[in-house]
Residue, then its C-alpha position, 0 to 999 in steps of 0.5 A: x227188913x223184907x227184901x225189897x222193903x216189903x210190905x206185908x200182902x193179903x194172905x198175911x194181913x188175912x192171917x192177922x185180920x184172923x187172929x185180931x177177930x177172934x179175940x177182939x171181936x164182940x168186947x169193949x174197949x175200956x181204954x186206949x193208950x197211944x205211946x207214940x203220936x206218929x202212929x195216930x198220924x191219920x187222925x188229925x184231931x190227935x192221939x188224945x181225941x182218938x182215944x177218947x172217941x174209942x173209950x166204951x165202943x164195943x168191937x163188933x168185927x174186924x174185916x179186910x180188904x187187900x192189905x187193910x184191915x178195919x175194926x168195925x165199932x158199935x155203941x159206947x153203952x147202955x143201948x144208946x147208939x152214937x153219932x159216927x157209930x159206923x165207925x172203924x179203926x183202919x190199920x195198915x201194917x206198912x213194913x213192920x207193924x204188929x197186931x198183938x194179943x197179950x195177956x193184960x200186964x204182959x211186959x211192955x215190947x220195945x215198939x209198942x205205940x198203941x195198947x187196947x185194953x177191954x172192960x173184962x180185964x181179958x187180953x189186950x190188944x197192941x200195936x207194935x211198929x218198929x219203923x212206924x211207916x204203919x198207923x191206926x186211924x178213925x173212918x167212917x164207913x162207907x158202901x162198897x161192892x159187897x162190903x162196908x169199907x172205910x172211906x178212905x180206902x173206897x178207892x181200893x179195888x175188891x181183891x181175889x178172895x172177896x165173894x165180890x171179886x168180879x172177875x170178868x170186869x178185871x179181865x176187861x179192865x186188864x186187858x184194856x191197859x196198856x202196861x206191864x201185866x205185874x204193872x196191873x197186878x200190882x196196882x190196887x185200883x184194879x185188883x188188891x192185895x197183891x205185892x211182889x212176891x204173890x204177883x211173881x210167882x203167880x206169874x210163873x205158875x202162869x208162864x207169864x214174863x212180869x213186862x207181858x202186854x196187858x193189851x196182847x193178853x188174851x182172855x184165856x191167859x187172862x183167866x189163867x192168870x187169875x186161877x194162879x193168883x187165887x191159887x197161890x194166895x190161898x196156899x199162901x194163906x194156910x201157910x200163915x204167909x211169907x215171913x223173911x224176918x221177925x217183923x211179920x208175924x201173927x198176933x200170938x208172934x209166929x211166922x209164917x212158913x210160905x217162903x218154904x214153897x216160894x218157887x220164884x221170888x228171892x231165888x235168883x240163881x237158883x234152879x226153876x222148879x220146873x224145867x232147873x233154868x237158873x232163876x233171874x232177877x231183874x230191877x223192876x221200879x224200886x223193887x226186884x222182879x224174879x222169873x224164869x228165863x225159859x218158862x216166862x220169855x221176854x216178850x217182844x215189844x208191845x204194838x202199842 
């Protein structure tokens, strides 16, 4: 499991929305068989009626945004559009769910709960989840800034890499919390796609303490921060992402190698890269924050 019980973040999720896309993305879906109902637990009708809904829709693209992704579905066939043709399957990986691309007849993985199989008998697409804490649904979709989401995700704020992203709302927004800044980093509601890992170690290459008040945060540093965010998601995201086990891979089952350059996070103990301070390792909600005791400060306390 990852540490911390971690859940995959955007730059993986980016790497899988990728790979789902370019083979997926334009077929028909011939048939969908679910193994296990609790992956289908979002959809209420049952795993039945979501297979039956998905037979003949064709996949016209697979988008992202923070740590969802959706494929979006067009028409059952011959022309004749649908009712709920703006229709898309969300996925969330939770902490072990896999999008695999097989070859049609393939043996069977361990976890597999959900196979997609398309009408020109070329490779199927499968979900795989060892835990189950991940799941497919049906949503509509619905407007959003830049972007058609599911309506179950409309909540979700655009996150850094989106043409979207507005960042001098965020900075406004940010700063006009009165919280921890790894608190408002981490929350999807302002900015999305970010998990522990990428907000630590954008917070040191921001030489930023995780408890820093968000309200004592100038525009400046605000701004800084957010050049580290898309810096290291972007490094991140070429890397193939962070993989501390098997669980996270890509849909043709590699890992990514980002935990290579991880400057911080999961180093207690370990030298800072920048100024060889030991890195330390503090309890933060049920999770782990990891900063350096020189180049991040503790702060004083916020005059709240």
């Amino acid at each position: 499991m990852f540490e911390d019980g971690r859940v995959p973040e955007l730059p993986e999720v980016e790497v899988v929305r990728g790979g789902v896309a370019e083979y997926v993305a334009g077929r028909r879906l011939a048939g969908v068989e679910v193994l296990h109902p609790r992956a289908v637990r979002g959809h209420p009708p049952g795993p039945e009626d979501f297979a039956s809904v998905l037979a003949g829709r064709v996949v016209e693209d697979v988008s992202r945004r923070g740590k969802y992704l959706w494929l979006s579905l067009g028409d059952v066939g011959g022309g004749e559009e649908v009712s709920g043709a703006g229709q898309a399957v969300l996925a969330h990986l939770g902490m072990s769910g896999q999008l695999l691309v097989q070859p049609s007849g393939a043996v069977d993985e361990k976890h597999l709960r959900v196979r997609f199989r398309f009408a020109d008998d070329g490779p199927e697409l499968r979900f795989v989840d060892q835990r189950t804490f991940g799941g497919l649904s049906l949503a509509e979709l619905v407007p959003s800034t830049g972007l058609a989401v599911p309506d179950s995700i409309g909540h979700i704020a655009a996150d850094p890499l989106e043409p979207s992203f507005d960042r001098e709302a965020v900075v406004r927004l940010v700063r006009s919390r009165r919280t921890g800044i790894k608190r408002a980093l981490l929350d999807q509601n302002l900015i999305s796609g970010i998990g522990n890992i990428y907000a630590d170690e954008a917070l040191w290459r921001a030489r930023l303490h995780w408890a820093h008040p968000t309200a004592e945060l100038d525009e400046g540093r605000a701004h800084a921060l957010l050049d580290s965010v898309v810096e290291v998601l972007g490094e991140a995201l070429v890397a193939g992402g962070t993989s501390f086990d098997s669980l996270y891979v890509n849909v043709n089952g590699r890992s990514g190698y980002f935990s290579r350059s991880l400057s911080v996070y999961g180093r207690a103990g370990s030298p800072c890269p920048r100024c060889g301070t030991a890195i330390r390792r503090d309890a933060f909600t049920n999770r782990s924050s990891y900063s350096c005791p020189s180049c991040q400060p503790v702060p004083p306390e916020p005059h709240w």
